[in-house]
N, C-alpha and C positions, 0 to 999 in steps of 0.2 A: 336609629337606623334610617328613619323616613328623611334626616337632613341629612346623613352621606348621600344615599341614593338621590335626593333632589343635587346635591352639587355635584356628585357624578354626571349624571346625564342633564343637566343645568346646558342650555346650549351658549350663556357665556363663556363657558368655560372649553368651548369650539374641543378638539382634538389630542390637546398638549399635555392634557394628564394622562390620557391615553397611549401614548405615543409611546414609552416604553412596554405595555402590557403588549399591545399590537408585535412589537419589533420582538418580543423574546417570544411570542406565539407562531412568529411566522418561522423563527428559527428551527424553533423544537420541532415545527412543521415539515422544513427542509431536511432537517436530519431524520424523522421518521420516514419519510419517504424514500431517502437516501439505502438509511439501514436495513427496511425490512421491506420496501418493494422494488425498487429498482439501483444498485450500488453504483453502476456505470456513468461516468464521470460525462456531462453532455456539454457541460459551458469548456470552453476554449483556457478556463486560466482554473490552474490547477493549486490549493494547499496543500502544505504538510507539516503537520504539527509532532512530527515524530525526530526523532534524535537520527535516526538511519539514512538519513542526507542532510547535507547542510543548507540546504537550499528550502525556504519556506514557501516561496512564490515562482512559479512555471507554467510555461503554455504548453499546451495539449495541442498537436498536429495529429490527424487521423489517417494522415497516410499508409499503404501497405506494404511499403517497400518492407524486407527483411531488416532487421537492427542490424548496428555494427559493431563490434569490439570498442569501450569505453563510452556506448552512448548509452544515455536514459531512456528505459520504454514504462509505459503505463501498462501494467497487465491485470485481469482479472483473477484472482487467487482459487488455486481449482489442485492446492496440496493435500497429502491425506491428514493430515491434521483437523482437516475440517468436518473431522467427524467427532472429535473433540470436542473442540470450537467452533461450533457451528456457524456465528457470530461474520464469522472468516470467509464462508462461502461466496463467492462473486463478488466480492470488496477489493477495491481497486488497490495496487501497490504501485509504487514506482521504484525503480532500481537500476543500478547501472549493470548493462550484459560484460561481464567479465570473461563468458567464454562462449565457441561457436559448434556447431555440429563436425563433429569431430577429432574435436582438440580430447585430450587426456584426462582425467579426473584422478587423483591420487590420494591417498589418506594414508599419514603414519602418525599416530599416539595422536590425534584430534588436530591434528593440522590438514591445512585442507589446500592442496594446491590444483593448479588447473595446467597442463606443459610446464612443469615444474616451479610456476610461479607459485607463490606462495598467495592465499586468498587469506589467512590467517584463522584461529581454529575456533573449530566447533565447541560450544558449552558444554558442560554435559545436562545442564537440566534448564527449564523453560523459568521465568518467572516467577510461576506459582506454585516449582517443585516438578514439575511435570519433567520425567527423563526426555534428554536428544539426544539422536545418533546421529553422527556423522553420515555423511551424503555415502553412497556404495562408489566405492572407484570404479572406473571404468571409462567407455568413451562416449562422449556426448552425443547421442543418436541425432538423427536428419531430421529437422523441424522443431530441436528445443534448444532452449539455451542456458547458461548458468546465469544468475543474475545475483548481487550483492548489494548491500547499502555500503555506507561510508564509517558506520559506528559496530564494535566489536560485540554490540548486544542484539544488531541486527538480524533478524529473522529471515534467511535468504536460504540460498540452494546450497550452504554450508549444512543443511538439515537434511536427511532423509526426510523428515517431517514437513519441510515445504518442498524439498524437490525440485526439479526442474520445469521452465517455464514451458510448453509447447506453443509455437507459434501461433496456434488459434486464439490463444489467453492474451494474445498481445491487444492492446486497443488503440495506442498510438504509442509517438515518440516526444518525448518531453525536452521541453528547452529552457532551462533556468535561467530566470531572473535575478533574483536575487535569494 
């Protein structure tokens, strides 16, 4: 034990064994701060490791202008689900607005259209068995939006359980990279 510990901190051996212990410490670091004090996305260039856009790499704009129909916003997650998944609370999404305050919301047998487009249908249960209802039809009130991903197992406003986005939850508007 006394000759690890001498070649551990041995100053020949300067930084370079270190250097991976450092790099996965400072991660684990970033992602605990991320997930359980503050989720809100502050650097300018945004990831996404999730299937629900194809897009892995994006920039973050924090402008306030309103979204537009087919653009990307970054929002804060503030669905009732999150009482569930608690996990969920104020953790950033990004999704494209598919519909505007006032457009249509419709539902027949899990199909979920927005002015009669078709958004494509709601599962009826979550991942881990957990039931989903279809979003409540109706019309998209003043100040929210419908918001979708790109993949059929995405978690979006196709759910009662995520809901509609309210404008306050929005945090910017995202421009894909690649």
């Amino acid at each position: 034990m006394k000759a690890f510990l001498a070649m551990a901190t041995s100053p020949s051996r300067g930084w370079r064994p270190k250097l991976p212990y450092l790099t996965v410490t400072l991660i684990w670091g970033l992602a605990y701060v991320r997930l359980f004090i503050d989720p809100t996305p502050h650097s300018p260039l945004l990831f996404n490791w999730t299937p629900s856009l194809p897009y892995r790499v994006a920039l973050l704009s924090h402008d306030v202008r309103p979204p537009h129909r087919g653009e990307l916003i970054i929002f804060a997650f503030d669905g009732p689900v999150q009482e569930a998944y608690p996990g969920l609370r104020g953790q950033p999404f990004f999704k494209i607005v598919r519909g505007l305050p006032g457009d249509r919301i419709t539902v027949a047998d899990h199909q979920v259209a927005v002015n009669g487009e078709s958004m494509g249908a709601a599962k009826p249960h979550a991942w881990d068995g957990r039931p989903l209802t279809p979003i409540t039809p109706g019309v998209i009130p003043a100040g929210h939006y419908y918001v979708q991903g790109t993949s059929p197992d995405s978690f979006d406003s196709r759910y009662r359980e995520s809901g509609l986005v309210a404008a306050d939850q929005v945090i910017g508007h995202v421009m894909p990279l690649f």
